[in-house]
N, CA, C and O atoms as CSV, one atom per row, in Angstrom:
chain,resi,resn,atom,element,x,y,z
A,1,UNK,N,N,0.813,-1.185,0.000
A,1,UNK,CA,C,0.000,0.000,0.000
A,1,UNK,C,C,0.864,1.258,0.000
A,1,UNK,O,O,0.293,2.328,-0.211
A,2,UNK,N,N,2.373,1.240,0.246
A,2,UNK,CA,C,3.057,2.598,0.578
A,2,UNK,C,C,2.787,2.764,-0.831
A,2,UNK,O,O,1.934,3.641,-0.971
A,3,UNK,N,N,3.172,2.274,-1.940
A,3,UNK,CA,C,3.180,2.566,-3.010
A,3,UNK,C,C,2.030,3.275,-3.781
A,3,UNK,O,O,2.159,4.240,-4.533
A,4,UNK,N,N,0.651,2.493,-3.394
A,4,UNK,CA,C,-0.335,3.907,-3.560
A,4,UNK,C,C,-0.372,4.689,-3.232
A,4,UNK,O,O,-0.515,5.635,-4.006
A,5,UNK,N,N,-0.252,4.950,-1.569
A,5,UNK,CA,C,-0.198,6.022,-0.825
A,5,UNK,C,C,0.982,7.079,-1.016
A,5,UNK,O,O,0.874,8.086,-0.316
A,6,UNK,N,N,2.123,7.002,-1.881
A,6,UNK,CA,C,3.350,7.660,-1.637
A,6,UNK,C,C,2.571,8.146,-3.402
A,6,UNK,O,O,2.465,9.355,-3.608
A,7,UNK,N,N,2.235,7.460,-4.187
A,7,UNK,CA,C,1.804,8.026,-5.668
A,7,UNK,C,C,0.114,8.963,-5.263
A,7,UNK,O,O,-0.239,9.769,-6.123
A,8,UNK,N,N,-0.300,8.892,-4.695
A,8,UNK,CA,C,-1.670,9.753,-4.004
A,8,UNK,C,C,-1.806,11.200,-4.335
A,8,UNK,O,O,-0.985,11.749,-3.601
A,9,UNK,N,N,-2.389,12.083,-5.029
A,9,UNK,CA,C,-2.176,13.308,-5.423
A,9,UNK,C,C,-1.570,14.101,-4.075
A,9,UNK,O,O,-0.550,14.791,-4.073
A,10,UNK,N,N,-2.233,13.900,-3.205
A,10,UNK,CA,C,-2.485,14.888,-2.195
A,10,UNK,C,C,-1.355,14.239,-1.027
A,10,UNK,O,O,-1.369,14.797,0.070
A,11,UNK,N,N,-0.424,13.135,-1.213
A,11,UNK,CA,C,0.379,12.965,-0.336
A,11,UNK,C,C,1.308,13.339,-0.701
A,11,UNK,O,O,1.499,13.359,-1.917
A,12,UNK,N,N,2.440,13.870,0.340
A,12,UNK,CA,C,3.472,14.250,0.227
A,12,UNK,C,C,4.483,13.685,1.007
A,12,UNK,O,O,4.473,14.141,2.150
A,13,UNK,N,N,5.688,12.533,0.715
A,13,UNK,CA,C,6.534,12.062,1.496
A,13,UNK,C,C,7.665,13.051,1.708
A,13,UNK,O,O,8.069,13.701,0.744
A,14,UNK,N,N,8.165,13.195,2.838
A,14,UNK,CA,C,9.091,14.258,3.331
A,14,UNK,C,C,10.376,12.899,3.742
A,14,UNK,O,O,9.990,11.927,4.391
A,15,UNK,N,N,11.296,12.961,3.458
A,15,UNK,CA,C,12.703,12.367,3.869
A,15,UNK,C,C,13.577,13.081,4.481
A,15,UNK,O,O,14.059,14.140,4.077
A,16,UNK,N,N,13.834,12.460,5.588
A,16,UNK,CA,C,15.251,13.241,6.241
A,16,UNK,C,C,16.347,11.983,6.675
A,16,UNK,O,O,16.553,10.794,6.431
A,17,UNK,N,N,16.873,13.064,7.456
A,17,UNK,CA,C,18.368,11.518,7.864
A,17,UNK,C,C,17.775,10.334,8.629
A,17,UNK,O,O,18.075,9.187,8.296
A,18,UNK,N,N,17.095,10.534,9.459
A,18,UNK,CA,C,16.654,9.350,10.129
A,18,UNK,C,C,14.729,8.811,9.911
A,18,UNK,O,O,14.356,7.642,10.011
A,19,UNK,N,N,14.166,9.534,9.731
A,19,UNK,CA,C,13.304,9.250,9.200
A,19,UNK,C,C,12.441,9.648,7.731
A,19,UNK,O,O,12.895,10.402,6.871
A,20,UNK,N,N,10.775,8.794,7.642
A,20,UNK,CA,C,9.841,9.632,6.458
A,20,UNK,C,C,8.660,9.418,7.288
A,20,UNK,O,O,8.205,8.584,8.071
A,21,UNK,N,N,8.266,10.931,6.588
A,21,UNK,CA,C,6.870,10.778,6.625
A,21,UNK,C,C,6.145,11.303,5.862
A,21,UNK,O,O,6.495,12.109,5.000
A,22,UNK,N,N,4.644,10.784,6.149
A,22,UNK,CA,C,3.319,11.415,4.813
A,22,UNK,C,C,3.017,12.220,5.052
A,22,UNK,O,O,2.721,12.136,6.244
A,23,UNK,N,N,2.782,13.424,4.604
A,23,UNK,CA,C,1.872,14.747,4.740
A,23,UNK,C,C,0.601,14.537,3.752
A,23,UNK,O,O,0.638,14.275,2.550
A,24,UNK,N,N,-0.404,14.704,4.488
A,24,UNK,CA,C,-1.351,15.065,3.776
A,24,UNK,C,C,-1.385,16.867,3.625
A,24,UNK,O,O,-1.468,17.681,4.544
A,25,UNK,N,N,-1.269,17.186,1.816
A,25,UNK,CA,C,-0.696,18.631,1.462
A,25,UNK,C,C,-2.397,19.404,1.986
A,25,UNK,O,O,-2.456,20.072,3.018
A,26,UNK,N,N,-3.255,19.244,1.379
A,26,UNK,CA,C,-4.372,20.299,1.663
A,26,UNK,C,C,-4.502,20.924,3.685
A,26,UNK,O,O,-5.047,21.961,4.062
A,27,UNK,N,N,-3.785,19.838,4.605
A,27,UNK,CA,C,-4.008,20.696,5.575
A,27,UNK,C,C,-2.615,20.497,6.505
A,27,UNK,O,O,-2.470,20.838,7.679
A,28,UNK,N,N,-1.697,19.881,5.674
A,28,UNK,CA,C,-0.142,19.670,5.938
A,28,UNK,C,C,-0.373,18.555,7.400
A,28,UNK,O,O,0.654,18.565,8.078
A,29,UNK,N,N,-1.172,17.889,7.828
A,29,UNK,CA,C,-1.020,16.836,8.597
A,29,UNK,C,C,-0.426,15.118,8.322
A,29,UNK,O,O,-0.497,14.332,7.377
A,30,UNK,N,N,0.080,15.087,9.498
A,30,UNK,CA,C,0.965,13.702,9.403
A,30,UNK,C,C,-0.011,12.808,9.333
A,30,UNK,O,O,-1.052,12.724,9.985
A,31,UNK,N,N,0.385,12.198,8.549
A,31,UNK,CA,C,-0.373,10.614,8.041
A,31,UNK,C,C,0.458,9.477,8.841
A,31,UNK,O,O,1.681,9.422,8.708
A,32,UNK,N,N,-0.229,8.588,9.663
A,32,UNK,CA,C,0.355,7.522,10.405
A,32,UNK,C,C,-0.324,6.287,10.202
A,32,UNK,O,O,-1.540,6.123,10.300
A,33,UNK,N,N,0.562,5.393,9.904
A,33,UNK,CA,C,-0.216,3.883,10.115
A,33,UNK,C,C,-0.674,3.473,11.253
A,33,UNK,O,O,-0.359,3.835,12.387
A,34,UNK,N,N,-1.979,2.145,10.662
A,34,UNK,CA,C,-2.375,1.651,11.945
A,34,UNK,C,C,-2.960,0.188,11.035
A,34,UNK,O,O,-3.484,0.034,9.932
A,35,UNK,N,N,-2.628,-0.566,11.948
A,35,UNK,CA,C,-2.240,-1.926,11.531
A,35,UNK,C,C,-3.522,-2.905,12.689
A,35,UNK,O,O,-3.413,-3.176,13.885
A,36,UNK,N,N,-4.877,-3.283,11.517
A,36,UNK,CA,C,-5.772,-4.155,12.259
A,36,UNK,C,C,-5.810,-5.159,11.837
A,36,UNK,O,O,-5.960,-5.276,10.621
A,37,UNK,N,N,-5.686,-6.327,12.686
A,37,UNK,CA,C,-6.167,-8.140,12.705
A,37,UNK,C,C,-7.393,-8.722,12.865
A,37,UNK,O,O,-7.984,-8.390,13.892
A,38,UNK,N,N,-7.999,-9.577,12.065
A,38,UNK,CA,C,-9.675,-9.964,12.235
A,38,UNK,C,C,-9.328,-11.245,12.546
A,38,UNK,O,O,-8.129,-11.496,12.433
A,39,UNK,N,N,-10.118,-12.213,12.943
A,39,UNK,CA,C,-10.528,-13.263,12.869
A,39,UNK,C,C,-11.003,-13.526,11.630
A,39,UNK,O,O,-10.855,-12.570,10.869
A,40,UNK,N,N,-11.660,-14.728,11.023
A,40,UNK,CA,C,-12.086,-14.942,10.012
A,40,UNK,C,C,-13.773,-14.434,9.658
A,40,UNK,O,O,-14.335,-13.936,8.682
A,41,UNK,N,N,-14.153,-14.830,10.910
A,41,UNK,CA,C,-15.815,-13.675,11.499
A,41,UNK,C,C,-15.798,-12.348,10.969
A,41,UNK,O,O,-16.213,-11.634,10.055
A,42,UNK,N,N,-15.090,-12.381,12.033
A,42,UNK,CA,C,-15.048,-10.426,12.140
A,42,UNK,C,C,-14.214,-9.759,10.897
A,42,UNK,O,O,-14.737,-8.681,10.615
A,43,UNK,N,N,-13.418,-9.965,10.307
A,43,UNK,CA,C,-12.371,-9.948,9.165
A,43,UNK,C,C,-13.808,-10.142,7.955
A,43,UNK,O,O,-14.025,-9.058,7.414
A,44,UNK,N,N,-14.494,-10.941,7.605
A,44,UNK,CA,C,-15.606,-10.958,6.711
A,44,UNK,C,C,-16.728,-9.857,6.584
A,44,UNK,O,O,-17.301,-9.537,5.542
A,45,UNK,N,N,-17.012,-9.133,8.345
A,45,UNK,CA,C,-18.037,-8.374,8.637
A,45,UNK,C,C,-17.249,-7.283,8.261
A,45,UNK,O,O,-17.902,-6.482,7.592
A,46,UNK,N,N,-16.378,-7.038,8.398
A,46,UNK,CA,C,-14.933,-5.653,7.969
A,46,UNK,C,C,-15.286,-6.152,6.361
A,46,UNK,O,O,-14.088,-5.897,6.236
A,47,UNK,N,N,-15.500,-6.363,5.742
A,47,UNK,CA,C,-15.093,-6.602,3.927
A,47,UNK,C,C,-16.495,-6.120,3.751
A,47,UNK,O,O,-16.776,-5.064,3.185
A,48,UNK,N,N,-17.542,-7.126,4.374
A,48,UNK,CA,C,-18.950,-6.627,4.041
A,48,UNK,C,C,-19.061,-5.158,4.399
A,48,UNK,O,O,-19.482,-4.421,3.507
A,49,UNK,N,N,-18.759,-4.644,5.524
A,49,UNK,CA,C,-18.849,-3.421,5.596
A,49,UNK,C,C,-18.419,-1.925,4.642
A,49,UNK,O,O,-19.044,-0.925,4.290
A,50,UNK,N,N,-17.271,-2.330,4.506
A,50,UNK,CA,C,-16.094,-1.841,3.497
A,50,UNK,C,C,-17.147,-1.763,2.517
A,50,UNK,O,O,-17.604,-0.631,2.674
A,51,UNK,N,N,-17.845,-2.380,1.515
A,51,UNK,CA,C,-18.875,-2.988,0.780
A,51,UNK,C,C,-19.768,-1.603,0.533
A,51,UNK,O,O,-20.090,-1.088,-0.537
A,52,UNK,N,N,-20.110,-1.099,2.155
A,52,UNK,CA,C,-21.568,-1.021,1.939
A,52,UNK,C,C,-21.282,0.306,1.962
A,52,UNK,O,O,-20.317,0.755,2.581
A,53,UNK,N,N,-22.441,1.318,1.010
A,53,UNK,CA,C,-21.810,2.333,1.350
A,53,UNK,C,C,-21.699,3.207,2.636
A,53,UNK,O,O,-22.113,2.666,3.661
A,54,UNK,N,N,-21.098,4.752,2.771
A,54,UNK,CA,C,-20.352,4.912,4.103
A,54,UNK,C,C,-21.526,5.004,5.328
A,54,UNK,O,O,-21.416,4.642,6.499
A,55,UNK,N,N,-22.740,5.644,4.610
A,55,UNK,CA,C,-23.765,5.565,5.799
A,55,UNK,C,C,-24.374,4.734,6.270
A,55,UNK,O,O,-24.765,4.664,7.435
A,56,UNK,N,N,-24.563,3.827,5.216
A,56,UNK,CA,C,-24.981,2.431,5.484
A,56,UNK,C,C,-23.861,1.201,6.529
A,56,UNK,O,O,-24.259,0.180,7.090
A,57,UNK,N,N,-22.529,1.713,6.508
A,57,UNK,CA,C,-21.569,1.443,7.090
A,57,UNK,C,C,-21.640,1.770,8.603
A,57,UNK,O,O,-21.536,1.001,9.558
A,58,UNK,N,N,-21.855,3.178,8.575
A,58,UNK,CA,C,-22.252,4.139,10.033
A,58,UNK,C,C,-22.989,3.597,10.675
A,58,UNK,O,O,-22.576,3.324,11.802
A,59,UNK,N,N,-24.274,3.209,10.360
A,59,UNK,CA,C,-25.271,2.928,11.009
A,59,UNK,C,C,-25.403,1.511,11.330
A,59,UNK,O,O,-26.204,1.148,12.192
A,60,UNK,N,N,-24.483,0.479,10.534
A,60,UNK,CA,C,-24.345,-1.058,11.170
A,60,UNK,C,C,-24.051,-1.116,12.107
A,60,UNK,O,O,-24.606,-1.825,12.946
A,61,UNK,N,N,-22.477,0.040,12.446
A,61,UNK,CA,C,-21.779,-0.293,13.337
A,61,UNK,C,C,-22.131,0.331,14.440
A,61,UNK,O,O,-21.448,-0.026,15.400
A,62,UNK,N,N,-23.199,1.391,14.762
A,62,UNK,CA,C,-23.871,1.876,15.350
A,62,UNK,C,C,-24.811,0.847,16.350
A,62,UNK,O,O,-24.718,0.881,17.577
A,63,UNK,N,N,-25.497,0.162,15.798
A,63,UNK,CA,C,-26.444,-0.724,15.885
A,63,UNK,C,C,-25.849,-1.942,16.409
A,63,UNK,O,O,-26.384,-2.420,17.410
A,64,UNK,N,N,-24.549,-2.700,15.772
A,64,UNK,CA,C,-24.287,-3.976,16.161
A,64,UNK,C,C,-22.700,-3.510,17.061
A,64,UNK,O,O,-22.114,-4.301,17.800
A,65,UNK,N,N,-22.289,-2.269,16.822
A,65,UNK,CA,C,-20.643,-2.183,17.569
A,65,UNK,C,C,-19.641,-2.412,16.133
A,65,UNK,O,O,-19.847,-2.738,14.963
A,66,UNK,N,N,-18.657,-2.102,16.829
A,66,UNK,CA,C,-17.606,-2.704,16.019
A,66,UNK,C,C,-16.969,-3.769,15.820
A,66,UNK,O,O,-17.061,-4.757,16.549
A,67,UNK,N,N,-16.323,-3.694,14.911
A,67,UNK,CA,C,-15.650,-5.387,14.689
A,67,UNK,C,C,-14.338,-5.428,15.362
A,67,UNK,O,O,-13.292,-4.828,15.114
A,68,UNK,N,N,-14.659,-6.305,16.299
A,68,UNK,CA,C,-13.548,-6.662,17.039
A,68,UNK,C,C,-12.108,-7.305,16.639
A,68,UNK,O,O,-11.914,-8.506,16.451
A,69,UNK,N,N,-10.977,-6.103,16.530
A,69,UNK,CA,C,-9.997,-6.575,16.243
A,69,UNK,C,C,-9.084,-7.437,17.196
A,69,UNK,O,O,-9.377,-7.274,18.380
A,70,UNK,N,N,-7.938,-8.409,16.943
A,70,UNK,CA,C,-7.147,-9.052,17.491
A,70,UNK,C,C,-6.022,-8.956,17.173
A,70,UNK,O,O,-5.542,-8.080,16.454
A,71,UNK,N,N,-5.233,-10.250,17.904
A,71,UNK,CA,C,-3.767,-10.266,16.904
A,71,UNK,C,C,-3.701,-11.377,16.108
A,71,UNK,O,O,-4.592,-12.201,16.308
A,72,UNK,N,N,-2.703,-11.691,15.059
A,72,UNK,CA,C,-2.688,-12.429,14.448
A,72,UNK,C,C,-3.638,-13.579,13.796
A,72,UNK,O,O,-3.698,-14.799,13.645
A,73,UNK,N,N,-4.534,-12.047,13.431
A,73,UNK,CA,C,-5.655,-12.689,12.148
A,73,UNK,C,C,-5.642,-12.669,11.103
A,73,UNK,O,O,-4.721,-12.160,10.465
A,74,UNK,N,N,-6.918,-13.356,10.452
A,74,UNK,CA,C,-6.842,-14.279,9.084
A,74,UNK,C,C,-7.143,-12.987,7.876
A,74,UNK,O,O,-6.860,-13.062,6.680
A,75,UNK,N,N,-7.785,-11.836,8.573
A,75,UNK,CA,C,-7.669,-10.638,7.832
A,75,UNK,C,C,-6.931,-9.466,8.844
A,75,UNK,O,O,-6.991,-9.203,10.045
A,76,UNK,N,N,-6.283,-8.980,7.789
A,76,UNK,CA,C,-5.553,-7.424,7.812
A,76,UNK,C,C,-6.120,-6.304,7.336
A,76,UNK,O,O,-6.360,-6.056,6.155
A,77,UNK,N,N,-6.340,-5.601,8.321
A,77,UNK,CA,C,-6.548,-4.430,7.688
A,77,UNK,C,C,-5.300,-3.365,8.022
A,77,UNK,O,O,-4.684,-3.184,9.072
A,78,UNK,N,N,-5.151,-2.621,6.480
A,78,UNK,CA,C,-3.857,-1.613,6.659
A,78,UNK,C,C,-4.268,0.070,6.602
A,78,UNK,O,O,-4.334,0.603,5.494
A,79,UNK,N,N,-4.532,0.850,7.810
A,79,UNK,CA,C,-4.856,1.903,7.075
A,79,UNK,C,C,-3.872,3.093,7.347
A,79,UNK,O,O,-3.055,2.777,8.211
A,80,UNK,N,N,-3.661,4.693,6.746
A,80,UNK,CA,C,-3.315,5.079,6.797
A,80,UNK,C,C,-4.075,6.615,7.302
A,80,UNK,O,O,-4.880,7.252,6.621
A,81,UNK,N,N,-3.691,6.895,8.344
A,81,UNK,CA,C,-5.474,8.211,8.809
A,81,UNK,C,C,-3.798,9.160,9.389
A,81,UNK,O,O,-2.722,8.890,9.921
A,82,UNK,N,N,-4.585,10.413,8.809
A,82,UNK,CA,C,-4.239,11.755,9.225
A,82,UNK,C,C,-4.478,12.456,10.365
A,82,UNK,O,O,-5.618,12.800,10.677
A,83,UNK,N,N,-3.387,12.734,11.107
A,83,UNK,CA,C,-3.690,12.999,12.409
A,83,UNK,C,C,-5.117,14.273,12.580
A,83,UNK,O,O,-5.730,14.384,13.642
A,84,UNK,N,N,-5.304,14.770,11.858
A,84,UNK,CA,C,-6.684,15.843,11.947
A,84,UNK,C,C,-7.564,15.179,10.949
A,84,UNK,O,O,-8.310,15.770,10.169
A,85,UNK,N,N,-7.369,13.602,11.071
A,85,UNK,CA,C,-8.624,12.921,10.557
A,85,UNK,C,C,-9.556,13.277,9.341
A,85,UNK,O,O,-10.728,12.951,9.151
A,86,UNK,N,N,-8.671,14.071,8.539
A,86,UNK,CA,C,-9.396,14.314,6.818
A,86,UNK,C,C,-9.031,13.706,5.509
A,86,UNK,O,O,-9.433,13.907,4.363
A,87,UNK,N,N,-7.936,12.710,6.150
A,87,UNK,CA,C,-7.461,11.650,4.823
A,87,UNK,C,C,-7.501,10.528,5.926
A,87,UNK,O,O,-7.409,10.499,7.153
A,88,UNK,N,N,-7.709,9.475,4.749
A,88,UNK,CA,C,-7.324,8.069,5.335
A,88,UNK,C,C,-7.377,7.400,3.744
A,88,UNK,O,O,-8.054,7.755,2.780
A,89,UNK,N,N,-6.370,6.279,3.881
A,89,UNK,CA,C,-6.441,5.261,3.024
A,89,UNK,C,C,-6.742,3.700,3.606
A,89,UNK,O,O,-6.770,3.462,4.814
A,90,UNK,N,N,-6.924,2.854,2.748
A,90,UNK,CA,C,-7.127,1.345,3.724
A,90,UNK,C,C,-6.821,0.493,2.611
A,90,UNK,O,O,-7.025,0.610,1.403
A,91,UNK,N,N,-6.322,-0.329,3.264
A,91,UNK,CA,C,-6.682,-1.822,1.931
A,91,UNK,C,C,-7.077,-2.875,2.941
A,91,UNK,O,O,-6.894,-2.663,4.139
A,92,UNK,N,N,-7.486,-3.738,2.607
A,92,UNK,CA,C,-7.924,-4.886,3.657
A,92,UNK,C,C,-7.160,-6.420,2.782
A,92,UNK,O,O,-7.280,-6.624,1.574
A,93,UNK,N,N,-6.338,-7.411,3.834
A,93,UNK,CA,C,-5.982,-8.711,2.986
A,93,UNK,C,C,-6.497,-9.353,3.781
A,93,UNK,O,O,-7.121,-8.904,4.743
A,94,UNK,N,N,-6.297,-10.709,3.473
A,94,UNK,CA,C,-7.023,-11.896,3.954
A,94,UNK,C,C,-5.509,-12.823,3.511
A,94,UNK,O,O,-5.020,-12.878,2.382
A,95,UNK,N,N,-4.983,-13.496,4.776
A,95,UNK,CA,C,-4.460,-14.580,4.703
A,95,UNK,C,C,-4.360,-15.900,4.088
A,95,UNK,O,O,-5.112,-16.617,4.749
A,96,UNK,N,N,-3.770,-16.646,3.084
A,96,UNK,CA,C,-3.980,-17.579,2.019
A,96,UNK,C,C,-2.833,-18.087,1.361
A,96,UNK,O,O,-2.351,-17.507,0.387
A,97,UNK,N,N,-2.411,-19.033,1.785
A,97,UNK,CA,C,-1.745,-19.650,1.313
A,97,UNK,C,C,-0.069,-19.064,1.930
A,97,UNK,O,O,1.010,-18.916,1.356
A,98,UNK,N,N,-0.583,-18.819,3.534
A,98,UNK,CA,C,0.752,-18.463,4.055
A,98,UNK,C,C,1.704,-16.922,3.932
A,98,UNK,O,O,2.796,-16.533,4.345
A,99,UNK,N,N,0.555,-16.341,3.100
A,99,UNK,CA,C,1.038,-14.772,3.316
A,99,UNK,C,C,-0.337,-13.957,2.736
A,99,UNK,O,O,-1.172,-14.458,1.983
A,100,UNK,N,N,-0.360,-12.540,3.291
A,100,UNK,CA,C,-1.659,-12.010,3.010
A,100,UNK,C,C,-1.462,-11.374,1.522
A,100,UNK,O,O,-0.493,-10.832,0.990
A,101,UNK,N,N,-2.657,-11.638,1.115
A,101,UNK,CA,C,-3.070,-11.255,0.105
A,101,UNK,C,C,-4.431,-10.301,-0.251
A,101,UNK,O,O,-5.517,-10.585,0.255
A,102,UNK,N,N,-4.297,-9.317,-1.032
A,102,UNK,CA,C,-5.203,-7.695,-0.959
A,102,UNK,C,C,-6.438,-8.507,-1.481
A,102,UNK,O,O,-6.576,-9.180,-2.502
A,103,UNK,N,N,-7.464,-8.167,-0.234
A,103,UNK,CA,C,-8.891,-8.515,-0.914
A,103,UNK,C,C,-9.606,-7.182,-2.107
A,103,UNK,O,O,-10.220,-7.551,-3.107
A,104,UNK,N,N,-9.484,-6.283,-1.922
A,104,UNK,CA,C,-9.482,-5.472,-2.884
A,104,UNK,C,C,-7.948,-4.164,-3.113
A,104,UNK,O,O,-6.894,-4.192,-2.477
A,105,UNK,N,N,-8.255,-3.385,-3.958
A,105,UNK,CA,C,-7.243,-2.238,-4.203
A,105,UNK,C,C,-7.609,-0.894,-3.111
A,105,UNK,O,O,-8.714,-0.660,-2.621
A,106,UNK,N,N,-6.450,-0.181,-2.922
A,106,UNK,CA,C,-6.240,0.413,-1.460
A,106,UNK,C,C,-7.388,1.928,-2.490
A,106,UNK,O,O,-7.441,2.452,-3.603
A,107,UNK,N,N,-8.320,2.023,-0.655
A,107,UNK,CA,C,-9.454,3.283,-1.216
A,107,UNK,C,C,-8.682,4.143,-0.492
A,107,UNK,O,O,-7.761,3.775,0.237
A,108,UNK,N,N,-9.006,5.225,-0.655
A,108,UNK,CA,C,-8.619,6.913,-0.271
A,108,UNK,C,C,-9.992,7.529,-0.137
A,108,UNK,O,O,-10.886,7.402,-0.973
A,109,UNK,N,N,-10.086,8.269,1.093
A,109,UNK,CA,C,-11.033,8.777,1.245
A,109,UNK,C,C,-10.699,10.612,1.931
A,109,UNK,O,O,-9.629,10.979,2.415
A,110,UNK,N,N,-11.485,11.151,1.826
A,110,UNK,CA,C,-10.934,12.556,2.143
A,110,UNK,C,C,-12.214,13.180,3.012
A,110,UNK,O,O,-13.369,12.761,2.937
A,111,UNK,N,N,-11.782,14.196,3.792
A,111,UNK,CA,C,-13.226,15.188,4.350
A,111,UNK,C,C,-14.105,14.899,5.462
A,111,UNK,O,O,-13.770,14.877,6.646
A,112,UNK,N,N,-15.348,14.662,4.952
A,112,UNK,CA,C,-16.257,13.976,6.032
A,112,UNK,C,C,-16.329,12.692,6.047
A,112,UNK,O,O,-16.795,12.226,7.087
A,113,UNK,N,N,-15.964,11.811,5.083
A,113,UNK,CA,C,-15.874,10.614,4.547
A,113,UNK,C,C,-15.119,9.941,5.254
A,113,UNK,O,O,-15.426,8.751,5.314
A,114,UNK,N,N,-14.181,10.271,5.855
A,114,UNK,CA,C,-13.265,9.957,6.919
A,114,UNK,C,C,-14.027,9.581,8.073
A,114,UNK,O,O,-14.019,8.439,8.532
A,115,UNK,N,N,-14.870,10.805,8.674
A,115,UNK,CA,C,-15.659,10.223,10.140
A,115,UNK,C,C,-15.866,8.775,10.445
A,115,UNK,O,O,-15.619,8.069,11.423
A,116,UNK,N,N,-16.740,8.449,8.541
A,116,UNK,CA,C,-17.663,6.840,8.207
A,116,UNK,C,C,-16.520,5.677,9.146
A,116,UNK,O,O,-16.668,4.961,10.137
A,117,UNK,N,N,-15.280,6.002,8.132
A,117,UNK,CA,C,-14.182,4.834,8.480
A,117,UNK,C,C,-13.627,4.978,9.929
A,117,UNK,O,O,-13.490,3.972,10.624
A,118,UNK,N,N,-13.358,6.021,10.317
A,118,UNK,CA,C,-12.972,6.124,11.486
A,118,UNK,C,C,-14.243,5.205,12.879
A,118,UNK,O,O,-14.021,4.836,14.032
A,119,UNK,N,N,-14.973,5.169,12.379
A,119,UNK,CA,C,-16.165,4.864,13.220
A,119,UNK,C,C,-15.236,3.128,13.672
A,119,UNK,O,O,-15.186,2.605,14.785
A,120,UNK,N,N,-14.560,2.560,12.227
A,120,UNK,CA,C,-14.072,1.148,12.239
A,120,UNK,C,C,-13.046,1.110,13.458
A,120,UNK,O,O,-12.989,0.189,14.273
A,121,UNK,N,N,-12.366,2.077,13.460
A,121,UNK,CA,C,-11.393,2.091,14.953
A,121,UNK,C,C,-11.631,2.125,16.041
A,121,UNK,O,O,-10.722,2.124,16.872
């Protein structure tokens, strides 16, 4: 996913001697990873969700909670959220055949659209 995220209109990787990081350019905030594990359950209800659109998303998780993450599950989720929470990217894999593999291609979301996903954390 760095590779979408580093090609992203609106990201900006900054390099120095010891470290990098993402800027998201429209409000110059740091972009940080965050690294979630499903079960095979909950990892499925994360894909269906992902799925549906964002309000329809809002209001599942409203209603039933969130999907309970762990460690070393059968899905990954990878996302990338801006510390003032107006970008995020995600891809989600699923484990198979001994290394994860992308259940779909990494989304980008910007604005209010962000709140939806954030609700997943």
């Amino acid at each position: 996913m760095a590779a979408a995220l580093s090609a992203y209109q609106h990201i900006e990787i900054k390099k120095s001697l010891f470290s990098t990081k993402a800027i998201y350019t429209p409000t110059q905030s740091q972009v940080k990873p965050v690294i979630l594990e499903y079960t095979p359950t909950e990892g499925e209800r994360v894909e269906r969700l992902l799925d549906m659109p964002l309000d329809k998303m809002a209001a599942d998780i409203q209603q039933k909670g969130r999907p309970a993450s762990g460690t070393n599950g059968h899905f990954r989720l990878e996302l990338c959220l801006s510390d003032d929470r107006l970008f995020c990217a995600l891809q989600l894999f699923r484990f198979i055949d001994f290394q994860y593999k992308p259940v779909f291609e990494p989304r980008f979301y910007e604005g209010k659209d962000v709140a939806y996903i954030a609700h997943l954390l």
